[in-house]
N, C-alpha and C positions, 0 to 999 in steps of 0.2 A: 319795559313798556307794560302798560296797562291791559288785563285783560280786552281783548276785543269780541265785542257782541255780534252775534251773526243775525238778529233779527233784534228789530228795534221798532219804536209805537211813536207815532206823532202825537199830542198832547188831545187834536182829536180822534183820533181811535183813543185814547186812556179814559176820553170821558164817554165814550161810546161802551167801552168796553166795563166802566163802572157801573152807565145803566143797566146795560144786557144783565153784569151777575147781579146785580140788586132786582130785576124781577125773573132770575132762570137760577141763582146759583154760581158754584163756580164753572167756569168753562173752560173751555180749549180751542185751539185753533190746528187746521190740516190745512198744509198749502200742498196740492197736486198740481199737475201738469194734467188734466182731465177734460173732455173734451168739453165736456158740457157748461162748466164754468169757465172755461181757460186758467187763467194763473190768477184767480180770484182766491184771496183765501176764503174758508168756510171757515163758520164761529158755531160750534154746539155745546151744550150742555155738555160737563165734564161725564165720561165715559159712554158717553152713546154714539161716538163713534170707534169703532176698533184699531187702532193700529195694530197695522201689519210690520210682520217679522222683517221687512226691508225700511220700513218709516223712521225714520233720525229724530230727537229729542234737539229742537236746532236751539231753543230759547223760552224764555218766556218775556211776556208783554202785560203787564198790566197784573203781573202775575199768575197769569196764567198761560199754562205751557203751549208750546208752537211747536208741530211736529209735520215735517217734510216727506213726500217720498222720496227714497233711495234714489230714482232715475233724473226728478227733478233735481235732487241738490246734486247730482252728478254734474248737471247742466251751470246753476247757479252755485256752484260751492267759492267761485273767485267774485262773488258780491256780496254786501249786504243787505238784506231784505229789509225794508222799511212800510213801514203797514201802516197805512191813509184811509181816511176817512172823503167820500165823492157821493153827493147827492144820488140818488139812483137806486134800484133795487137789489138786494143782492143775490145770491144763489137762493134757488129756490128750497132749500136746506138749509142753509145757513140763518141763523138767528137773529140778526139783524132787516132784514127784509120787510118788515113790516114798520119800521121805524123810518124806512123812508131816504134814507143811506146804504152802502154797501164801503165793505171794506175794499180795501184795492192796493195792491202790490208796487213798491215803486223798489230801486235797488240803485244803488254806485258798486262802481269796482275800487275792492280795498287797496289802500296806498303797500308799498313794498313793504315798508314796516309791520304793514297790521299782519300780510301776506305768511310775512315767515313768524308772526308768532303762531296764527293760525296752524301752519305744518308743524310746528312744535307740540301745538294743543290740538290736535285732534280730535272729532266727539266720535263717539261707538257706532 
């Protein structure tokens, strides 16, 4: 079997995510469990925000990397995250917000196949 992607971009987040670095740079995405956002990811300029010693490297999107907290992919680690683009604002941090869209979290549960490569490949 084929590697299986734990976080994956709809064609629009790819073209969302072209414009953001075309006027920011490269960037990065943190998906928390936070209160404030809910399960919104947030999109920042590469290095301004810090991950933490518990935060997973789960993928990248558009080429740029996606990283998780520890507690969250505790919760979602038998899905995969798929990251959409929905009219609307997004976190009030996040980089998109002003373009008039917000990123937004959609997931499936992996089929049994993808399941046991995953336990095979485990990320750090």
């Amino acid at each position: 079997m084929q590697s299986v992607q734990r976080v994956v971009a709809t064609d629009a987040s790819l073209g969302l995510i072209g414009k953001l670095a075309a006027k920011h740079g490269p960037l990065m995405f943190h998906q928390s469990g936070g209160c404030c956002d809910g399960s919104a990811p947030m999109c920042y300029p590469q290095g301004e925000f810090i991950v933490g010693d518990y935060d997973k490297l789960l993928g990248h999107i558009g080429g740029m990397p996606f990283y998780i907290s520890g507690p969250q992919f505790e919760y979602w680690q038998h899905t995969q995250l798929i990251i959409d683009v929905v009219p609307g604002r997004g976190g009030m941090f996040s980089l998109e917000g002003p373009e008039g869209l917000r990123f937004l979290t959609r997931s499936r549960l992996y089929s049994d196949e993808e399941s046991a490569w995953l336990e095979a490949n485990p990320i750090a």
